[in-house]
ZAGUZA-192156 format. One record per residue (C-alpha): residue in one letter; x, y, z. Coordinates in steps of 0.2 Angstrom, whole numbers, plus 5000, padded with zeros to 4 digits. Example, Ala and Ser with C-alpha at 12.3 -4.5 7.8 and 13.67 -1.06 7.14 Angstrom:
<rec code="a" x="5062" y="4978" z="5039"/>
<rec code="s" x="5068" y="4995" z="5036"/>
//
This chain:
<rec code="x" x="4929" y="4892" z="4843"/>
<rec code="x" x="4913" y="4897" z="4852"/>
<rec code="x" x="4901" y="4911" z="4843"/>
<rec code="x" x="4885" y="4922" z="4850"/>
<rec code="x" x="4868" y="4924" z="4840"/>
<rec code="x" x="4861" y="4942" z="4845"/>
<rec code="x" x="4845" y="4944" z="4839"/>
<rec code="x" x="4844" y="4963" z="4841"/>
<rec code="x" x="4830" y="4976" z="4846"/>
<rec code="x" x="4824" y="4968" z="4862"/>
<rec code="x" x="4823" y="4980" z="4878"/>
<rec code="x" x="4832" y="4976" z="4895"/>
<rec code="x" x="4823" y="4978" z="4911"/>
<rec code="x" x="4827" y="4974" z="4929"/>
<rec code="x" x="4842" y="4973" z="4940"/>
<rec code="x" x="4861" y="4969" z="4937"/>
<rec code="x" x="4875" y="4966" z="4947"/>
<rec code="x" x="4893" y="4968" z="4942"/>
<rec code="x" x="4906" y="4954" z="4943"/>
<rec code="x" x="4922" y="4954" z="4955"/>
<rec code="x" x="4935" y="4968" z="4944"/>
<rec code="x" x="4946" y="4957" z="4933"/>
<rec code="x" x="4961" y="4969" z="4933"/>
<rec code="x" x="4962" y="4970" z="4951"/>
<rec code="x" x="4960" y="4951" z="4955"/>
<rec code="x" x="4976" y="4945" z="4942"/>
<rec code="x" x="4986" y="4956" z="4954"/>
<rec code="x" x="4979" y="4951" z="4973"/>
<rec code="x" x="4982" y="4934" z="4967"/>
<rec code="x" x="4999" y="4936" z="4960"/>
<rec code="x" x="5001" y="4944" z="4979"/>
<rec code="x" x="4999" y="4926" z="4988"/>
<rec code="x" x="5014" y="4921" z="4983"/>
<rec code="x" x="5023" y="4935" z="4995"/>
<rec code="x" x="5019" y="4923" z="5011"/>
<rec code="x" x="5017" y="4906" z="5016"/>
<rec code="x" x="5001" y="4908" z="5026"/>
<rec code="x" x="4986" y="4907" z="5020"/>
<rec code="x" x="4976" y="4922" z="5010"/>
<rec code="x" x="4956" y="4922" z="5008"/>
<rec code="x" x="4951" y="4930" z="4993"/>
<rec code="x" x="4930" y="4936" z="4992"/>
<rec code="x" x="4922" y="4940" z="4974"/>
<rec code="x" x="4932" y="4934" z="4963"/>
<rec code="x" x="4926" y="4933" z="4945"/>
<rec code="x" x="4921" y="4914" z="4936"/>
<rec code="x" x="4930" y="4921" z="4921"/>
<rec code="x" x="4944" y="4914" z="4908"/>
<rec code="x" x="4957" y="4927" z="4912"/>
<rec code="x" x="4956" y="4924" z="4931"/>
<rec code="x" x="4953" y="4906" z="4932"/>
<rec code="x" x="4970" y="4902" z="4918"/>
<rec code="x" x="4979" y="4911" z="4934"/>
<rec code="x" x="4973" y="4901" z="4947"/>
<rec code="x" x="4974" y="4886" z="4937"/>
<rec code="x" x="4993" y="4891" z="4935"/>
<rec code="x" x="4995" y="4894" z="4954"/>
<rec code="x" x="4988" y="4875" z="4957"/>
<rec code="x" x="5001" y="4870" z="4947"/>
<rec code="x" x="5016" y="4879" z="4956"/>
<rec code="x" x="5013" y="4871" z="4971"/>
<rec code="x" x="4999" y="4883" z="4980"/>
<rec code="x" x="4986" y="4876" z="4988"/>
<rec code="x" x="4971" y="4881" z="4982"/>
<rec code="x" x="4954" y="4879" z="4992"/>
<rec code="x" x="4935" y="4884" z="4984"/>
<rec code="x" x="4928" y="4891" z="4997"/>
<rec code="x" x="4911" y="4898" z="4990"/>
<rec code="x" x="4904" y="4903" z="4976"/>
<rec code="x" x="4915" y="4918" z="4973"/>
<rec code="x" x="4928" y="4915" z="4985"/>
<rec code="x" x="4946" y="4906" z="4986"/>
<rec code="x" x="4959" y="4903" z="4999"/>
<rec code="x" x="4980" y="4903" z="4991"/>
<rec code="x" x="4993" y="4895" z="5003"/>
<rec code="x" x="5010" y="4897" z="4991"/>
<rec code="x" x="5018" y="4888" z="5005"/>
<rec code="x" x="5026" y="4874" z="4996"/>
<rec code="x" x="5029" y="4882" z="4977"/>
<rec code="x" x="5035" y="4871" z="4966"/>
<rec code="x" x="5053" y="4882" z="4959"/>
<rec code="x" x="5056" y="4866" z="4949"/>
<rec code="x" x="5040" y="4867" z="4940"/>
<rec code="x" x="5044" y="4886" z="4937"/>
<rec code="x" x="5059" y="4881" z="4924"/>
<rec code="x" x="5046" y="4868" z="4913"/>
<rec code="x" x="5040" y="4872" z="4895"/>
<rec code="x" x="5021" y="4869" z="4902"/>
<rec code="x" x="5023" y="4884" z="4915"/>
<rec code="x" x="5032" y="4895" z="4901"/>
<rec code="x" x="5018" y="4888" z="4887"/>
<rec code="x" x="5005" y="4896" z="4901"/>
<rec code="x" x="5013" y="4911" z="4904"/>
<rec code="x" x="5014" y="4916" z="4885"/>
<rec code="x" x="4994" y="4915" z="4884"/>
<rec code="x" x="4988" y="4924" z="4901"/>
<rec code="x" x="4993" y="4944" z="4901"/>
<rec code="x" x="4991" y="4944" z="4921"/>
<rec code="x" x="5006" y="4930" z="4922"/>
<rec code="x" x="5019" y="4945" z="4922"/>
<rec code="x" x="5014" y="4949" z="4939"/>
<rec code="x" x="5023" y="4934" z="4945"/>
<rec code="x" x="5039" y="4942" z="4943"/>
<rec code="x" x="5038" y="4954" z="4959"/>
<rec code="x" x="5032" y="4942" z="4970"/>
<rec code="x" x="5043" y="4928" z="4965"/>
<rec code="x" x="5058" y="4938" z="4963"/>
<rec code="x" x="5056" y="4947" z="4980"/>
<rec code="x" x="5050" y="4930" z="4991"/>
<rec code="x" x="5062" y="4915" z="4981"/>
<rec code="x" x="5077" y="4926" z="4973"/>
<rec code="x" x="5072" y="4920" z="4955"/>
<rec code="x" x="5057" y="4921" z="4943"/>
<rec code="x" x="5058" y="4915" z="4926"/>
<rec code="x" x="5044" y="4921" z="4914"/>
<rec code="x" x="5039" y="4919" z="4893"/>
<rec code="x" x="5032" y="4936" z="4884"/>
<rec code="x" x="5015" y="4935" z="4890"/>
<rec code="x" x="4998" y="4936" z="4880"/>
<rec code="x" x="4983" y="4944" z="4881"/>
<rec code="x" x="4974" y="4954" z="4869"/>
<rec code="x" x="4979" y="4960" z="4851"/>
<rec code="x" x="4977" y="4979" z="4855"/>
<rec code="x" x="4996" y="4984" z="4850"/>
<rec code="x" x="5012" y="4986" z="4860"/>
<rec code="x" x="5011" y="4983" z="4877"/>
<rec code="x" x="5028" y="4987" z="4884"/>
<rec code="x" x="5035" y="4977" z="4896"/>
<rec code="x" x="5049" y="4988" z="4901"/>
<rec code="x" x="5044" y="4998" z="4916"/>
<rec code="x" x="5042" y="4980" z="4926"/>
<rec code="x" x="5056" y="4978" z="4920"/>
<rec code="x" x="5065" y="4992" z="4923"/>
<rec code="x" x="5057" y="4995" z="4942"/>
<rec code="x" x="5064" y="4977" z="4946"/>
<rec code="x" x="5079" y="4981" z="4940"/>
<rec code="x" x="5083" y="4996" z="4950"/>
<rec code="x" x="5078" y="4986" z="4966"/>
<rec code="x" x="5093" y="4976" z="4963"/>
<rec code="x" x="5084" y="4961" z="4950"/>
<rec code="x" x="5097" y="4955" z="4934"/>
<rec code="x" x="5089" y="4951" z="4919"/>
<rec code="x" x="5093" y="4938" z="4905"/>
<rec code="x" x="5083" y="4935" z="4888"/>
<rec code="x" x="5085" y="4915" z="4886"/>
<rec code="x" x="5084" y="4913" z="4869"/>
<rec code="x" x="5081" y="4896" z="4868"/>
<rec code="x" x="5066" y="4896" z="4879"/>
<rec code="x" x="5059" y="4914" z="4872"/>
<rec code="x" x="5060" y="4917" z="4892"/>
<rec code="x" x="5068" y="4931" z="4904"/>
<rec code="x" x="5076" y="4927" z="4918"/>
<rec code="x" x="5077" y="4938" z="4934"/>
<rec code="x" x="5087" y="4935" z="4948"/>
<rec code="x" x="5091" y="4944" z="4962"/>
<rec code="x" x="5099" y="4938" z="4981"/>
<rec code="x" x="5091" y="4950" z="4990"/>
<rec code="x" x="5084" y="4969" z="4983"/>
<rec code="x" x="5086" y="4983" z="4990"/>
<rec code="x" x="5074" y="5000" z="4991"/>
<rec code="x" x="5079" y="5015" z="4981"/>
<rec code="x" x="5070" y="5031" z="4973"/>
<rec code="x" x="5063" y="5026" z="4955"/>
<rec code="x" x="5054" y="5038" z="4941"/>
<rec code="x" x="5045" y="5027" z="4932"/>
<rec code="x" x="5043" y="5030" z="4913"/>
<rec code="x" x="5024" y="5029" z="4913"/>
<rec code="x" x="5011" y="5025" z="4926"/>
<rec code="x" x="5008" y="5008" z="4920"/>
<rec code="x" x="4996" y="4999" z="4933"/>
<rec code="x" x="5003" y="4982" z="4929"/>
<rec code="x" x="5022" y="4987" z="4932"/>
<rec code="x" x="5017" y="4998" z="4947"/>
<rec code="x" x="5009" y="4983" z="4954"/>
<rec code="x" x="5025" y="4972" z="4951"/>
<rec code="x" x="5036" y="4984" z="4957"/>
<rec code="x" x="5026" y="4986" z="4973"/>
<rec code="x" x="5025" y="4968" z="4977"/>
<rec code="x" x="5044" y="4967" z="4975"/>
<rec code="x" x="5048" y="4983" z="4987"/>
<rec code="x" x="5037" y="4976" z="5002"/>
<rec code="x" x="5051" y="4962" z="5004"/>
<rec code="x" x="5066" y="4972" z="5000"/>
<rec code="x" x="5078" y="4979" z="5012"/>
<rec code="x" x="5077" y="4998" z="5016"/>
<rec code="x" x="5064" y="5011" z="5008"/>
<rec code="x" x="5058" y="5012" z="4990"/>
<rec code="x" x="5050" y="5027" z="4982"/>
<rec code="x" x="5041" y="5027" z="4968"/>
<rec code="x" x="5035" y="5042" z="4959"/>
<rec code="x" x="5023" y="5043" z="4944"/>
<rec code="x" x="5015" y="5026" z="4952"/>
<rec code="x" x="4998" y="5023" z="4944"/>
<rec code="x" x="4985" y="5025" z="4957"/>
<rec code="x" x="4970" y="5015" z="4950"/>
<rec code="x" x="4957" y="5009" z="4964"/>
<rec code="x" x="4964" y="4991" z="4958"/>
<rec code="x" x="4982" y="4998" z="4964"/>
<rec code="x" x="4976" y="5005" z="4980"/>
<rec code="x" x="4966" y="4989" z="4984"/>
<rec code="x" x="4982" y="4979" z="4982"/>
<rec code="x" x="4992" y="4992" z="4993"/>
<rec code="x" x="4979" y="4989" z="5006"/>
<rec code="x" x="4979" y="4971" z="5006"/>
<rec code="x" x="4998" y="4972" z="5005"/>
<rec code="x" x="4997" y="4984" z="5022"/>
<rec code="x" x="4985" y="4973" z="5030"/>
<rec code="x" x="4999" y="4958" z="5027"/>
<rec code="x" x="5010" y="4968" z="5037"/>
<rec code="x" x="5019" y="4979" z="5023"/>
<rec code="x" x="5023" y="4997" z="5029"/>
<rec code="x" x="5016" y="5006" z="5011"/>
<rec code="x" x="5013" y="5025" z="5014"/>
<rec code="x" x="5004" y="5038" z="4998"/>
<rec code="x" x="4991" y="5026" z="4995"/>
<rec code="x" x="4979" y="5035" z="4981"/>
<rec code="x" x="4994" y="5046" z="4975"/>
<rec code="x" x="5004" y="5043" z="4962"/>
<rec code="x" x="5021" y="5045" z="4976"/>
<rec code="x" x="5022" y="5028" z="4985"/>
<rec code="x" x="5034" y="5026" z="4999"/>
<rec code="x" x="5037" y="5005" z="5006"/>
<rec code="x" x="5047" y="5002" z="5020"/>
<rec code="x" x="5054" y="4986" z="5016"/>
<rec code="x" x="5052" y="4972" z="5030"/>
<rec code="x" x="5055" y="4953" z="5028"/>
<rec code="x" x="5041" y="4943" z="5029"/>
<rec code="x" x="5022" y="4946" z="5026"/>
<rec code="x" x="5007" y="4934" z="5033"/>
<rec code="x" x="4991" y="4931" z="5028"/>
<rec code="x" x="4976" y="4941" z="5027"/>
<rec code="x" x="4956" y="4942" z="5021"/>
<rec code="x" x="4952" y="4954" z="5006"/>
<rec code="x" x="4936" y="4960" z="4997"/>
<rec code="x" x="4937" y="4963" z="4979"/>
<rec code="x" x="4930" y="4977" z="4970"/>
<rec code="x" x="4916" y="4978" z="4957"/>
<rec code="x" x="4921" y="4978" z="4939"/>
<rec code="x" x="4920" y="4996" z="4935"/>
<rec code="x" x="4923" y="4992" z="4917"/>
<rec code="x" x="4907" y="4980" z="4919"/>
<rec code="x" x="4899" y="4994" z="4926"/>
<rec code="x" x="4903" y="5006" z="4911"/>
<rec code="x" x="4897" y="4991" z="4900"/>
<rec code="x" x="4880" y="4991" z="4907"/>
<rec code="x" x="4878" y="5008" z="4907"/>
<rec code="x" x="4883" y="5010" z="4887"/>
<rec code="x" x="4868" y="4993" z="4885"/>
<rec code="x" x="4855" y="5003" z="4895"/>
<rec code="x" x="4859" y="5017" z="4883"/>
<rec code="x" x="4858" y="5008" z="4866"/>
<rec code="x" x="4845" y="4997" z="4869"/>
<rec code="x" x="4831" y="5010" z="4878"/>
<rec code="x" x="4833" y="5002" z="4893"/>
<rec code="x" x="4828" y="5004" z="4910"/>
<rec code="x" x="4840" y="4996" z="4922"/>
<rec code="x" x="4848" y="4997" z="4939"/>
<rec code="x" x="4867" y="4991" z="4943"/>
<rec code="x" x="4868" y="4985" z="4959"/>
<rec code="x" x="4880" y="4989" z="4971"/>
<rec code="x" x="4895" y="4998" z="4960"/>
<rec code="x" x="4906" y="5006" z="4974"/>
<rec code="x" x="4902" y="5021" z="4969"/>
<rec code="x" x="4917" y="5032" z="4975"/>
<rec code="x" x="4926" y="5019" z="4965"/>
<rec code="x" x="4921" y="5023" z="4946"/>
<rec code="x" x="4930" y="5038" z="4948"/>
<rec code="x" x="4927" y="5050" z="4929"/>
<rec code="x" x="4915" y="5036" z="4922"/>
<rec code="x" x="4897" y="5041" z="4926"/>
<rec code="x" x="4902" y="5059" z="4920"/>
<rec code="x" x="4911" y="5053" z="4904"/>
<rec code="x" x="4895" y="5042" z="4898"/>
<rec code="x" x="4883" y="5060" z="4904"/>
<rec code="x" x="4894" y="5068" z="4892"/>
<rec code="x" x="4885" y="5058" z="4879"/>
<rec code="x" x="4869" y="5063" z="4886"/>
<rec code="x" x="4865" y="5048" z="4895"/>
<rec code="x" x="4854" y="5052" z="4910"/>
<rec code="x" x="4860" y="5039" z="4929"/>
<rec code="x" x="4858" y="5043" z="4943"/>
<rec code="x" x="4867" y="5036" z="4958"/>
<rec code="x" x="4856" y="5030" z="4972"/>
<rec code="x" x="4865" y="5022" z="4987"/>
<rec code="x" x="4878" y="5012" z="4980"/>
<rec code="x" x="4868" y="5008" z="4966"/>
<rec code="x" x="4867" y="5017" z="4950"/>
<rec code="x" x="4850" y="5019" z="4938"/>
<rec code="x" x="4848" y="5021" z="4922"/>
<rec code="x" x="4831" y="5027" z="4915"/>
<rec code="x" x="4825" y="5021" z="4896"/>
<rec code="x" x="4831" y="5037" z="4885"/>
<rec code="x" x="4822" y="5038" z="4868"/>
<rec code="x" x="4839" y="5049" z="4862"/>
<rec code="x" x="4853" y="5054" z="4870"/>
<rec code="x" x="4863" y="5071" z="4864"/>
<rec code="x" x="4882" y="5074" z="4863"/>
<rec code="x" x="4889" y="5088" z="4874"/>
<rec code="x" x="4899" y="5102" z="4865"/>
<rec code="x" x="4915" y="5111" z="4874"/>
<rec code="x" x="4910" y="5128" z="4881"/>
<rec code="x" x="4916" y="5135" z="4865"/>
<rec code="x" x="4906" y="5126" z="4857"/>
<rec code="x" x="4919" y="5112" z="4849"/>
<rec code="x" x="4917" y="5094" z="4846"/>
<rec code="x" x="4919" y="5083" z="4862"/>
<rec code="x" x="4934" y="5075" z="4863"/>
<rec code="x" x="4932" y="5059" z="4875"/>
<rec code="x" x="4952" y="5052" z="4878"/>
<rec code="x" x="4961" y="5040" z="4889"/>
<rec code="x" x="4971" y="5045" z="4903"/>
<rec code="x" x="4977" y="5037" z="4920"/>
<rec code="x" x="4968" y="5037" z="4934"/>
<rec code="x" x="4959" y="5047" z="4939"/>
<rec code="x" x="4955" y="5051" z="4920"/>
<rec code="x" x="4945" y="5040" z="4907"/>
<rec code="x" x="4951" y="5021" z="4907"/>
<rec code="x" x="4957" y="5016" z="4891"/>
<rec code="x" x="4945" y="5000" z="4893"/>
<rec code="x" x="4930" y="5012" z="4892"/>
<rec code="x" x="4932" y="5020" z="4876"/>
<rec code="x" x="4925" y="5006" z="4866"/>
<rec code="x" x="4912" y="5004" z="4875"/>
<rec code="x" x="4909" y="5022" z="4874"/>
<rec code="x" x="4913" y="5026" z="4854"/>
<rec code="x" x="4897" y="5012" z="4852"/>
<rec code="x" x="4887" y="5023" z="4863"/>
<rec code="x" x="4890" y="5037" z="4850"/>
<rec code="x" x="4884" y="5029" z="4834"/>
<rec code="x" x="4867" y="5031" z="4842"/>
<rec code="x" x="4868" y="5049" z="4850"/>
<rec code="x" x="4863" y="5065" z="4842"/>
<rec code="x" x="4877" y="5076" z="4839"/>
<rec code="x" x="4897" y="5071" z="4836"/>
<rec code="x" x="4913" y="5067" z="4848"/>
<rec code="x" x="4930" y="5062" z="4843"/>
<rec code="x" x="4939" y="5047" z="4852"/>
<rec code="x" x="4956" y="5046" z="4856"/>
<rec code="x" x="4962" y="5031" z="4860"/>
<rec code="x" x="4981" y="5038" z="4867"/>
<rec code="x" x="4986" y="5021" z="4874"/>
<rec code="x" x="4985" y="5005" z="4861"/>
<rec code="x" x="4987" y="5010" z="4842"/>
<rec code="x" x="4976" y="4995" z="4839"/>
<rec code="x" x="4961" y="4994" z="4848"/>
<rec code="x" x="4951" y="5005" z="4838"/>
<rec code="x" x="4952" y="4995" z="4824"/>
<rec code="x" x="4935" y="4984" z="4827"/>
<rec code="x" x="4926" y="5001" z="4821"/>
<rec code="x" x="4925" y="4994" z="4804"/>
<rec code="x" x="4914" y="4982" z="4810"/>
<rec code="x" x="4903" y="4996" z="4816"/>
<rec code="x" x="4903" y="5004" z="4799"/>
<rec code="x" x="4895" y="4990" z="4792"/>
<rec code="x" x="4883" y="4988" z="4801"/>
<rec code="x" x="4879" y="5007" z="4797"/>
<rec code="x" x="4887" y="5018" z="4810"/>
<rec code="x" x="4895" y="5035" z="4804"/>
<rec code="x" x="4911" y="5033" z="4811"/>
<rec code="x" x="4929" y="5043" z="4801"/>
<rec code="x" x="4944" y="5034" z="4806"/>
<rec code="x" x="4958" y="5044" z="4806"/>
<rec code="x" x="4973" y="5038" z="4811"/>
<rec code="x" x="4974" y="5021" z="4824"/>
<rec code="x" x="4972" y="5033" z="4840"/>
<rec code="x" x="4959" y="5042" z="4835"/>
<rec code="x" x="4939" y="5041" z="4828"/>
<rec code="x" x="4928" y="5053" z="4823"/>
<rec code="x" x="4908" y="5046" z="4827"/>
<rec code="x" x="4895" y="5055" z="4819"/>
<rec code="x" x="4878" y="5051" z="4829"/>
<rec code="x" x="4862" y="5045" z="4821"/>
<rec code="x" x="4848" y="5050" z="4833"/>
<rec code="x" x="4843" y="5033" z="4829"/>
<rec code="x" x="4837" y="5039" z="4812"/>
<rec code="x" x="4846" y="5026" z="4807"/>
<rec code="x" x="4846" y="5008" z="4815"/>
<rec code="x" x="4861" y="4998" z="4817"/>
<rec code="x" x="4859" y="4982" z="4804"/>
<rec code="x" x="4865" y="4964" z="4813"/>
<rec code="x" x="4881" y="4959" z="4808"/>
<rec code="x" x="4893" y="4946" z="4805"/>
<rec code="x" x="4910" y="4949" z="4816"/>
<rec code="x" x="4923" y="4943" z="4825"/>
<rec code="x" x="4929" y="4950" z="4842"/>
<rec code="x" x="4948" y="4955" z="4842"/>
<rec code="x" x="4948" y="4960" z="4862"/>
<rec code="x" x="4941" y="4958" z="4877"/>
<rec code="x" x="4933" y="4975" z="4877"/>
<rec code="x" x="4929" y="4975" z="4858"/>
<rec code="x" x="4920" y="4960" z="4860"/>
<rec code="x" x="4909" y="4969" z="4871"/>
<rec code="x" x="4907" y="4984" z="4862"/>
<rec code="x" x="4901" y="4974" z="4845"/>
<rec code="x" x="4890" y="4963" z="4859"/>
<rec code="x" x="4882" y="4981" z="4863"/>
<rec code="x" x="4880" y="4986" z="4846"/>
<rec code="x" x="4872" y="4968" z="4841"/>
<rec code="x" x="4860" y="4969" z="4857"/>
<rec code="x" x="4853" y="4988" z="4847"/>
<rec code="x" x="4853" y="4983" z="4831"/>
<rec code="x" x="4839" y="4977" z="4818"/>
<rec code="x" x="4840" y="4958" z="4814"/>
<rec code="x" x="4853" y="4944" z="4817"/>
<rec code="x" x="4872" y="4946" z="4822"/>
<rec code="x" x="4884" y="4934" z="4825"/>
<rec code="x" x="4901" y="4935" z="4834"/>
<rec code="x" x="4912" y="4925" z="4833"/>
<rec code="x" x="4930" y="4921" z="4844"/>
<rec code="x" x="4919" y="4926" z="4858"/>
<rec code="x" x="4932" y="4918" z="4869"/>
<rec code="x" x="4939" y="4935" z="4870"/>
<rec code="x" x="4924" y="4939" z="4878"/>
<rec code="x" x="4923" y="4925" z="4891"/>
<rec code="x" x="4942" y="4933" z="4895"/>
<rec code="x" x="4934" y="4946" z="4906"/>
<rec code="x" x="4915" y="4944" z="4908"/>
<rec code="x" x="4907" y="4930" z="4917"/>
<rec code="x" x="4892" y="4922" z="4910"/>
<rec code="x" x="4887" y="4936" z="4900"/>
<rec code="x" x="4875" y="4930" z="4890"/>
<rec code="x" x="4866" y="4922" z="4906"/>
<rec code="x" x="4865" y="4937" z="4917"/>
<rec code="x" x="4857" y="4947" z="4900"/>
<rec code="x" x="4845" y="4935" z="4894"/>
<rec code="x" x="4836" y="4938" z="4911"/>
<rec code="x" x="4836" y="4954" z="4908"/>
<rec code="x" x="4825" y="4952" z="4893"/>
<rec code="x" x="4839" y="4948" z="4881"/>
<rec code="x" x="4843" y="4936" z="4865"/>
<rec code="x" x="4857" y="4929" z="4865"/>
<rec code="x" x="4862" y="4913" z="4860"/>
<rec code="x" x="4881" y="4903" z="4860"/>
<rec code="x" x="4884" y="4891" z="4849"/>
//
């Protein structure tokens, strides 16, 4: 188990540039299986998460090219169905989240797709059913096989119809789209998330020959058609990167610039961290961030407590709010976080607390941060990162604080941002793994 040593209280300076979006490339990759020709895939991210999936895609039989530094070519024109029934492929599902994706494509191309409960991070219930469900309404059947802790779908050919889905999960709207585009007739789906990631994969899909219509609204409507070719796609900068660097500029004084964001892309995000009293501005497609001795909340009109809380798109992503409750513990004034989605991922705060932040945590969902002005430094710390996006908040909080920290299980870490410790140091950073 790799660690970090963070000595804190060193100022960043310079330019960033954010890494390709993890959340949108496990789907787009996931979406080469729907054709045998070949797809070209541009930014992809050198990061644990994305690289377990193309691994796995090597061995079920794609053919996998590196064709530059950030970009990859998938031909899934001779899968391996065989391979797809062995303990290995089911041992790599259960530890990569972004393998549930598999099930659309494989289902709607091959008729079949087996699939363990798949891992990720430990942020509480994350419900597999609307996949499930969306699948199932297309015509999929579905069988729990005990005795591989696996699900089975199986379908001979699936047919559109109208669906309400139960949530606007992105991950299940993503699998059920990559389903519809081969199934026979028209689906509608209603209360589809509509995430950029989501519209980039409805694009991509479109550009593969798919008839999607609603794009950016949560009311999709696929004309089914029977086979897709191949394509070139471009994927977007991380957004939650993005948010990370802003909340790092923030707690450490800095003076940075985030190159090349996509601006139109970041959707409630700049706003959300202004609410904190965070000065950016957005030049070009760039975004600056001046050094801010302090930053102060933002009361309601009424004068209330801020309330910053999850939402989907376009509200606040959940992925965020970490990032964003670290932010706090060095703001002047109050805000309460809710965390809405995951009943566990505000439980890193402790962490937080002993390393001298003012935080009340009242129930899982929601936390209560009391700013310091900095009147009172964060101390280093000796901690262990639960989740990807924890990780990242305790990495911001050990980058502000006086003395050494540690973290450890920075794996989690390495699940969704490349090389960070790399790309900071140049920035005037002290981080160290070990």
């Amino acid at each position: 188990m790799a660690s970090f040593i963070i000595e804190g209280g060193h100022r960043l300076t310079g330019d960033i540039y954010p890494q390709g979006a993890k959340n949108e490339v496990l789907q787009i990759v996931c979406a080469t299986l729907l054709t045998d020709e070949e797809v070209t895939v541009h930014n992809i991210p050198d990061i644990l998460d994305v690289n377990n999936l193309i691994q796995l895609m090597r061995d079920m039989g794609v053919k996998v090219a590196k064709k530059g530094i950030d970009t990859y070519s998938f031909q899934a024109d001779k899968v391996d169905l065989s391979y797809l029934e062995s303990d290995a492929f089911l041992k790599k599902c259960s530890s990569l989240r972004g393998s549930v994706m598999l099930v659309g494509p494989m289902v709607a191309r091959f008729g079949r797709a087996l699939i363990s409960k798949p891992g990720g991070d430990k942020i509480g219930r994350r419900r597999l059913d609307t996949h499930f469900i969306g699948i199932q309404k297309l015509g999929a059947s579905f069988r729990y096989k005990e005795e591989q802790g696996a699900y089975e779908i199986c379908a001979d050919r699936l047919t559109g119809t109208y669906m309400l889905l139960d949530e606007a999960s992105v991950t299940g709207t993503a699998n059920i789209v990559m389903a519809a585009v081969l199934a026979q007739g028209t689906t509608t789906i209603y209360n589809a998330a509509c995430e950029p990631y989501i519209q980039q994969l409805c694009k991509m899909l479109n550009r593969m020959g798919a008839k999607i219509s609603g794009i950016a609204s949560n009311l999709l409507v696929i004309e089914g058609i029977d086979r897709l070719h191949g394509t070139d796609h471009t994927v977007l900068p991380d957004m939650i990167e993005v948010g990370s660097f802003i909340g790092m500029a923030a707690m450490t004084q800095s003076e940075l610039t985030i190159k090349n964001v996509s601006y139109q892309n970041l959707g409630i995000i700049p706003e959300s961290f202004r609410r904190l009293g965070i000065r950016l501005e957005q030049r070009g497609d760039d975004i600056f961030i001046p050094a801010q001795e302090e930053y102060q909340i933002e009361s309601f009109i009424d004068g209330s407590i801020m309330t910053l809380a999850d939402a989907p798109w376009p509200g606040l992503t959940p992925d965020l709010l970490s990032v964003l409750l670290v932010v706090a513990t060095q703001a002047k004034g109050s805000v309460l976080i809710h965390q809405k989605m995951f009943e566990s991922r505000l439980f890193f705060v402790d962490k937080l607390i002993d390393m001298g932040a003012q935080i009340i945590l009242c129930d899982p969902h929601r936390a209560v941060v009391i700013g310091h002005n900095r009147a009172l430094q964060l101390r280093g710390g000796n901690m262990t990162s639960p989740d990807i996006r924890a990780g990242i908040a305790l990495l911001i909080a050990a980058m502000s604080a006086d003395g050494i920290s540690r973290i450890h299980n920075i794996e989690q870490i390495d699940r969704g941002y490349q090389n960070i410790e790399g790309r900071l140091n140049a920035l005037g950073a002290r981080i160290t793994r070990i």
